[in-house]
DRENDO-1510 file (C-alpha; in Angstrom, 1 decimal, always signed):
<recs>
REC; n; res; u; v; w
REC; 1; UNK; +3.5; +16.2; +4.7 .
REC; 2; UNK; +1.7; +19.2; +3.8 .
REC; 3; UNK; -0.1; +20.5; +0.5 .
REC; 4; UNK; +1.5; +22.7; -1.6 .
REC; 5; UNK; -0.1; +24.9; -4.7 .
REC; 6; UNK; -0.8; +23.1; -7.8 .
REC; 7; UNK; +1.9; +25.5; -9.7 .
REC; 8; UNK; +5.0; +24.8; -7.1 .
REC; 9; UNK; +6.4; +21.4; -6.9 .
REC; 10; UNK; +8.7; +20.7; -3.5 .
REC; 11; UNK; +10.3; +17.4; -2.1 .
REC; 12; UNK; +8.7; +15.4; +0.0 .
REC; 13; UNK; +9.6; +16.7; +3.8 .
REC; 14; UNK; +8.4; +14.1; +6.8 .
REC; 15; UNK; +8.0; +16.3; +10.0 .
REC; 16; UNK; +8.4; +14.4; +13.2 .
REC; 17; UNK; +5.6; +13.1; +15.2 .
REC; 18; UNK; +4.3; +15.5; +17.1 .
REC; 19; UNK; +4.3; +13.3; +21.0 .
REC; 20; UNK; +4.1; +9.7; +19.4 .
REC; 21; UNK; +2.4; +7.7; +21.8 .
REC; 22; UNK; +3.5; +3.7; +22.6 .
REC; 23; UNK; +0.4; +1.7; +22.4 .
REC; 24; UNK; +1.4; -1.8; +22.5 .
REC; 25; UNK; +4.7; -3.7; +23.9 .
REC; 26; UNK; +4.6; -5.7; +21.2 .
REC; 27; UNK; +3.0; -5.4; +17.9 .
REC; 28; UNK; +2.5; -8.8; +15.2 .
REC; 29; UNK; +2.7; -8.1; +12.0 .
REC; 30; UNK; +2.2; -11.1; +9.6 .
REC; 31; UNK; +2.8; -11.6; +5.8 .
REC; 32; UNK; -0.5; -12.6; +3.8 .
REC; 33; UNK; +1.2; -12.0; +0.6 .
REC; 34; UNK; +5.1; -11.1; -0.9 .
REC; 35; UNK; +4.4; -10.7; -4.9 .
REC; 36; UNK; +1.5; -10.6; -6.9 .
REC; 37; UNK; +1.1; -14.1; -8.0 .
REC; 38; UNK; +0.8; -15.4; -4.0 .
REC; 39; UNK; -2.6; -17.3; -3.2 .
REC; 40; UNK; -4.6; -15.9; -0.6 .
REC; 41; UNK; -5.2; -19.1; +1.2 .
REC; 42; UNK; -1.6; -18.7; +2.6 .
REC; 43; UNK; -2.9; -15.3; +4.2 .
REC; 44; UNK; -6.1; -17.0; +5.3 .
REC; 45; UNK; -5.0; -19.9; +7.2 .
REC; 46; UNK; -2.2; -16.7; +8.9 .
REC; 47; UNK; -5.4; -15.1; +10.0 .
REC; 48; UNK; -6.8; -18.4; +11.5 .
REC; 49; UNK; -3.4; -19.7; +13.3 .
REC; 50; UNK; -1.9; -16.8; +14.5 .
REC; 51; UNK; -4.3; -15.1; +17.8 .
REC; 52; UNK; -1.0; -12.3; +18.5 .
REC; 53; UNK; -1.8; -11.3; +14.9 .
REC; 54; UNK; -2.1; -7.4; +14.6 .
REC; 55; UNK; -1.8; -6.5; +11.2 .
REC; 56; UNK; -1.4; -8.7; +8.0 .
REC; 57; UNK; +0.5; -6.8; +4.6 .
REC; 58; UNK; -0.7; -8.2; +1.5 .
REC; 59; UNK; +2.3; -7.0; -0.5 .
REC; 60; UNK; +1.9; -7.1; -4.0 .
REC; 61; UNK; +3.2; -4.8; -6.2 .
REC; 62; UNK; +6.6; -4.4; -8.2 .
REC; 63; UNK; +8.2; -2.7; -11.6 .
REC; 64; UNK; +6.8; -6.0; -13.4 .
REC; 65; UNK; +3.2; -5.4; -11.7 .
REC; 66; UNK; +3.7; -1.8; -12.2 .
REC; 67; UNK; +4.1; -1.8; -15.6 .
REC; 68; UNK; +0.6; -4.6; -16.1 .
REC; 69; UNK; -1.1; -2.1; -14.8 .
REC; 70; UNK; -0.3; +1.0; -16.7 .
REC; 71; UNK; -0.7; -1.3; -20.1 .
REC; 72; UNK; -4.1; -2.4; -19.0 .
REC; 73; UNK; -4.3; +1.7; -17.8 .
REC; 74; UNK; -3.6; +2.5; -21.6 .
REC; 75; UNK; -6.5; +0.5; -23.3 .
REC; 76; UNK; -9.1; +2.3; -20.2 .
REC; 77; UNK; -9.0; -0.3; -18.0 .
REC; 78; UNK; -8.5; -0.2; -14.0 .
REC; 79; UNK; -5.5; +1.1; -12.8 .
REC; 80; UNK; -5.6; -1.1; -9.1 .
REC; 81; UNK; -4.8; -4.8; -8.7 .
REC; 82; UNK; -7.9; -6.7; -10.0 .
REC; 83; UNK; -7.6; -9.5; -7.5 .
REC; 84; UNK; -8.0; -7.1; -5.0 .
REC; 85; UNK; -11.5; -8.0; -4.3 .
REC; 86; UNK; -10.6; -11.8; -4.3 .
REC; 87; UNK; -8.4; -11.3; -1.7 .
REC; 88; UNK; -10.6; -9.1; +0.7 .
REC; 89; UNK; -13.7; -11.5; +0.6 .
REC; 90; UNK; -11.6; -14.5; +2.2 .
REC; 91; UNK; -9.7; -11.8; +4.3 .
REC; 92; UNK; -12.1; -9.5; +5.3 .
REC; 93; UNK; -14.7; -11.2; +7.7 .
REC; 94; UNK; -11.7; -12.9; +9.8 .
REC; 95; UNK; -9.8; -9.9; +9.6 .
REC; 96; UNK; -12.7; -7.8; +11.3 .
REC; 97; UNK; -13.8; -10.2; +13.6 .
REC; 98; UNK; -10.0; -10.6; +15.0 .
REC; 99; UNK; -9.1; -7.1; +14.5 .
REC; 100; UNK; -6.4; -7.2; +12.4 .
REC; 101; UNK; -5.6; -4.1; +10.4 .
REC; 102; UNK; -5.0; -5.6; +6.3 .
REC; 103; UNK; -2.6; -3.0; +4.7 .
REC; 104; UNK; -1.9; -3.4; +1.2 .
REC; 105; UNK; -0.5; -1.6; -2.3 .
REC; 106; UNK; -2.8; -3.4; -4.3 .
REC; 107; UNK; -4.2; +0.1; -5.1 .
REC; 108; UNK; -1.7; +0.3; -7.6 .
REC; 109; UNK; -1.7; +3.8; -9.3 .
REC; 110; UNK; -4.1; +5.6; -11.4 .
REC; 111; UNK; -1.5; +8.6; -12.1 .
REC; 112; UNK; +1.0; +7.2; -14.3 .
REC; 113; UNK; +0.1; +8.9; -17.0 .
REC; 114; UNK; +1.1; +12.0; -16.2 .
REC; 115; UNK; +3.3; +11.0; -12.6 .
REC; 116; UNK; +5.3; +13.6; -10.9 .
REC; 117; UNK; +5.1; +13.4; -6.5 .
REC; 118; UNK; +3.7; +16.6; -5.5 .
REC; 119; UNK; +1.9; +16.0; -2.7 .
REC; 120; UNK; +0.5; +13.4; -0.3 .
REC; 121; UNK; -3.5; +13.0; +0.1 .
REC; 122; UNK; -4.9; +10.1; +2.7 .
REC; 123; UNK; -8.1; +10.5; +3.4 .
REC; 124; UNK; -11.2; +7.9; +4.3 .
REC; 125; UNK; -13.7; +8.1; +1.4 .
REC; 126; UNK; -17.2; +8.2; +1.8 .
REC; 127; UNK; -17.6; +8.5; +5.2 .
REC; 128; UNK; -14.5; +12.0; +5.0 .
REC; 129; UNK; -13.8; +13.3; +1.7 .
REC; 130; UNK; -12.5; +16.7; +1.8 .
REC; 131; UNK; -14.2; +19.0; -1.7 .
REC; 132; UNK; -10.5; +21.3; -1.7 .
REC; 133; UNK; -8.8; +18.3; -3.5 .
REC; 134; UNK; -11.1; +18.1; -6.5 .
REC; 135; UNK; -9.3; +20.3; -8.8 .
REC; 136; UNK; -6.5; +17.4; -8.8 .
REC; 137; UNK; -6.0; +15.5; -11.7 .
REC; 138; UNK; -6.5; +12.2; -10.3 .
REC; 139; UNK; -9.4; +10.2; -8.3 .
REC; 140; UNK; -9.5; +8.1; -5.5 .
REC; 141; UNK; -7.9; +4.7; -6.1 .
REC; 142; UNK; -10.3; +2.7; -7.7 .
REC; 143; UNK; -9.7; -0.3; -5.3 .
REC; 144; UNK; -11.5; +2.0; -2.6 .
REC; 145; UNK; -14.4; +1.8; -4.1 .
REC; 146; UNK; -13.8; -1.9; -4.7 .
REC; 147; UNK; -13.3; -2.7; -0.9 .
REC; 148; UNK; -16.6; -0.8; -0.1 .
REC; 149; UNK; -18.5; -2.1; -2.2 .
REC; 150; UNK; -17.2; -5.7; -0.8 .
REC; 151; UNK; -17.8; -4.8; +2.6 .
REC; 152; UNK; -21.8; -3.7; +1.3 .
REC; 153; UNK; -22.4; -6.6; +0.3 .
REC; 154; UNK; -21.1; -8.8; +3.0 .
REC; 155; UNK; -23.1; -6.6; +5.5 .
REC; 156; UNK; -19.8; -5.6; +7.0 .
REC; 157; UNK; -19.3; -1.7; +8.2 .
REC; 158; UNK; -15.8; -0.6; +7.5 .
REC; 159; UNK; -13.6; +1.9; +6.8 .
REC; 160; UNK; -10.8; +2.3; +3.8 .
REC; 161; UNK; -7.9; +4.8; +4.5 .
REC; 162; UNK; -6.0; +5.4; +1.2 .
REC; 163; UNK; -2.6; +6.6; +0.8 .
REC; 164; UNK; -1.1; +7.7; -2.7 .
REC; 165; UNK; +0.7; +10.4; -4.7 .
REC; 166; UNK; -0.9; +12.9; -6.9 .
REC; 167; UNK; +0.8; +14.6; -10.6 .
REC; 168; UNK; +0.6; +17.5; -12.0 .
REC; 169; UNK; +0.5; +17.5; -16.2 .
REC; 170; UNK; +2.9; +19.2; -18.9 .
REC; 171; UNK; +5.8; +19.1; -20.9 .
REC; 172; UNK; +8.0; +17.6; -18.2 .
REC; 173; UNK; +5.5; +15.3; -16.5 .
REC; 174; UNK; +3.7; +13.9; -19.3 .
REC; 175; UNK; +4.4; +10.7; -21.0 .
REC; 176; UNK; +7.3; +9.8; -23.1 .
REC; 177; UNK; +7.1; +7.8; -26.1 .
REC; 178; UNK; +9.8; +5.8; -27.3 .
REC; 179; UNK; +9.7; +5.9; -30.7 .
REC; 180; UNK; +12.7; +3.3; -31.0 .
REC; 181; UNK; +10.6; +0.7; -29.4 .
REC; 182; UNK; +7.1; +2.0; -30.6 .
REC; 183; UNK; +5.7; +2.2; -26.8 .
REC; 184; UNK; +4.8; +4.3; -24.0 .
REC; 185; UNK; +6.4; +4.9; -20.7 .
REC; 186; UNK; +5.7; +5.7; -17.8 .
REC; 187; UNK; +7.1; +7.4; -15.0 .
REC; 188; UNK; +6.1; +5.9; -11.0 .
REC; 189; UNK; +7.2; +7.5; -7.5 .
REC; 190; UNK; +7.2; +5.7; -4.4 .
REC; 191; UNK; +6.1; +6.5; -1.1 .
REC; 192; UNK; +7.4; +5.9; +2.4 .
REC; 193; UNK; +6.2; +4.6; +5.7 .
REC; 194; UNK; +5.0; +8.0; +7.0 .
REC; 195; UNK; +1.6; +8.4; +4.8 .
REC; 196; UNK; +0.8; +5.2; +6.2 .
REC; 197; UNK; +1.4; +5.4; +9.9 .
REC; 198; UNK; -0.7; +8.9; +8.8 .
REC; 199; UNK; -4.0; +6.8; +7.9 .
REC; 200; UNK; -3.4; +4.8; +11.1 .
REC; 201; UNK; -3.1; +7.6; +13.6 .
REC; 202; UNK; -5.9; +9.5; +11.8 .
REC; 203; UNK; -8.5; +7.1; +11.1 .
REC; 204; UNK; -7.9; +4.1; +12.9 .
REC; 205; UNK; -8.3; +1.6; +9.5 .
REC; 206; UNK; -9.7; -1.5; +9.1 .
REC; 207; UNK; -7.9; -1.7; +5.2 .
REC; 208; UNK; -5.1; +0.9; +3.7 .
REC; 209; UNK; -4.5; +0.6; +0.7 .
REC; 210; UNK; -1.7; +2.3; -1.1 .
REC; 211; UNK; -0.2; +3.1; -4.0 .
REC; 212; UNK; +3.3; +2.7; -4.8 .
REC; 213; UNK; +5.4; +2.2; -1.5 .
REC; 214; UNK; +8.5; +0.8; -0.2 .
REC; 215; UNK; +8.1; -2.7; +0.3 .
REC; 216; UNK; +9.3; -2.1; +3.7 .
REC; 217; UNK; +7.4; +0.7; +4.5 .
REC; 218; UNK; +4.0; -1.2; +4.4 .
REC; 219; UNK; +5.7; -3.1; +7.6 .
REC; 220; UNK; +7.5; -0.8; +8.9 .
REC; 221; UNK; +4.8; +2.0; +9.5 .
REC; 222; UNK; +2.6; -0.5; +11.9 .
REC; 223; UNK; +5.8; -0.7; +14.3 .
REC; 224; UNK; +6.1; +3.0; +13.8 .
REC; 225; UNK; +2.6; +3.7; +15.1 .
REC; 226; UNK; +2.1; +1.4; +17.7 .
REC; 227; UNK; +5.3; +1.5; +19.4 .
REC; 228; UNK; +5.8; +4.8; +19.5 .
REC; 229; UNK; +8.7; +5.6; +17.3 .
REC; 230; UNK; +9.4; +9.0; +15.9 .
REC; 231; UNK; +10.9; +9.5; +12.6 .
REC; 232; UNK; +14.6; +10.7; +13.9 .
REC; 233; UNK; +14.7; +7.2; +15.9 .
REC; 234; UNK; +17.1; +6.0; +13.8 .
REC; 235; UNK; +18.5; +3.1; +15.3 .
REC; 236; UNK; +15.1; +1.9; +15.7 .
REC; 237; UNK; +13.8; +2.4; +12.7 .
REC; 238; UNK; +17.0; +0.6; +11.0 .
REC; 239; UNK; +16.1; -2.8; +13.2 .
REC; 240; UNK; +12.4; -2.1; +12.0 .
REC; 241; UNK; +13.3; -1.6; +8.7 .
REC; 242; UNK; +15.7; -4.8; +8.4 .
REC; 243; UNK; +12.9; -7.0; +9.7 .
REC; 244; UNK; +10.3; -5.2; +7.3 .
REC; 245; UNK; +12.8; -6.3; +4.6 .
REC; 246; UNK; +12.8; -9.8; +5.2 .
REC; 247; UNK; +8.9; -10.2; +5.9 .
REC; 248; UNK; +8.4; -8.6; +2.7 .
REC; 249; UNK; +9.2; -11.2; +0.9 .
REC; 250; UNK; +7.3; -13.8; +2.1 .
REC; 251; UNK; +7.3; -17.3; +1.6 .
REC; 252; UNK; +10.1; -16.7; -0.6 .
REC; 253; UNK; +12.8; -16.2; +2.4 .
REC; 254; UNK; +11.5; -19.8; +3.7 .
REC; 255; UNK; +12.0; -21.4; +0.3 .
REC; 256; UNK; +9.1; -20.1; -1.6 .
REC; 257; UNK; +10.4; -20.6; -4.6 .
REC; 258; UNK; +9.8; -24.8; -4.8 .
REC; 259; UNK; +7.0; -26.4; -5.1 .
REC; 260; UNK; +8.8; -29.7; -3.8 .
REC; 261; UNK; +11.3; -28.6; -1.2 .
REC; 262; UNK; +14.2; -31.3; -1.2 .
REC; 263; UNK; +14.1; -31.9; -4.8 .
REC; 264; UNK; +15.5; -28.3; -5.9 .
REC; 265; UNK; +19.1; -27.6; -6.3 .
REC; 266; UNK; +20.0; -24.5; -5.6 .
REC; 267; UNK; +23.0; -23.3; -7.2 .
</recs>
């Protein structure tokens, strides 16, 4: 995805991998985490048990989560998942020391203010940040900072890719306020698989976090990277994409959804 001027707003165009290489036969990508409410301890004892494991998506973000987030936003607070740091203290250690990659979209998004997609920016902030994006209206997800500073502390050396969308402000963009209903809205784009399998490519991640993505996509984009795939395999990328869809959502497609399993009836 490429840049374009702050004045000219284009769609989003994926170009195709330029000689995608196939790293692995086989790549293991494990669910930590398939809403926001899931306990971390799930994800944990995944990292402990599993020694294929490759990467681990902590997925959780939705419309309900979405919309927490741009409330707590409106009174100045954080616009990124505030559990992200309990998540990534238990996570991160094993996670280094087995070398599994944690992707996430607890990043959330600190441009719904003013959201409209114009352009994609992943970079890995502080060790890379590029001074021609800071005339944008928005700063690096907050949860970056969050992550580091975790890391700091725990006298582990990492590095954060981020993935997220940008806005650009005015009439059309800005926020609408339903007057009917006495509240604001706000306005949220979602990203694909490609930004992602961008960070991974480029800077070789311990974390990415994102903002708003498919649900898929945060699966899909590890089996996109390291087998090889290029965004025109279609048929691949369907069979990726239809197993990204059911380990996105967790415990809940083994019966998540009760606490006693036998007890339930389920209508």
């Amino acid at each position: 995805m490429e840049a374009v001027p702050l004045e000219e707003v284009q769609n989003c165009v994926v170009k195709l991998r330029s000689n995608p290489q196939r790293r692995k036969n086989q790549v293991y990508v494990g669910c930590g985490a398939g809403f926001g409410g899931d306990r971390p301890m799930a994800a944990l004892k995944l990292l402990e048990r599993v020694e294929e494991l490759n990467y681990i998506v902590l997925e959780c973000l939705a419309e309900r989560t979405l919309a927490d987030r741009y409330q707590v936003m409106l009174s100045g607070g954080k616009g990124f998942d505030p559990r992200v740091k309990e998540w990534l203290s238990m996570l991160l250690p094993l996670a280094l020391d087995r070398e599994v990659c944690i992707i996430t979209n607890m990043g959330a998004s600190k441009t719904m203010l003013t959201v409209a997609l114009l352009y994609l920016i992943c970079f890995v902030f502080p060790i890379r940040y590029c001074k021609s994006l800071s005339h944008l209206l928005v700063d690096p997800p907050g949860a970056q900072k969050e992550i580091l500073d975790l890391a700091s502390s725990l006298g582990l050396e990492i590095t954060v890719a981020v993935a997220y969308e940008s806005s650009i402000s005015g009439p059309e963009n800005s926020v609408l306020w339903n007057e009917s209903m006495g509240v604001a809205e706000g306005r949220s784009t979602y990203l694909g698989a490609a930004p992602i399998v961008h960070c991974l490519e480029n800077y070789k991640p311990h974390v990415v976090i994102t903002s708003r993505v498919a649900d898929a996509a945060l699966f899909l984009a590890p089996m996109v990277y390291e087998l090889g795939w290029n965004w025109n395999d279609f048929e691949k990328l369907a069979q990726g994409t239809l197993a990204s869809h059911l380990l996105e959502c967790g415990c809940q497609l083994t019966g998540g959804y009760f606490m006693h399993p036998g007890t339930s009836v389920v209508l």
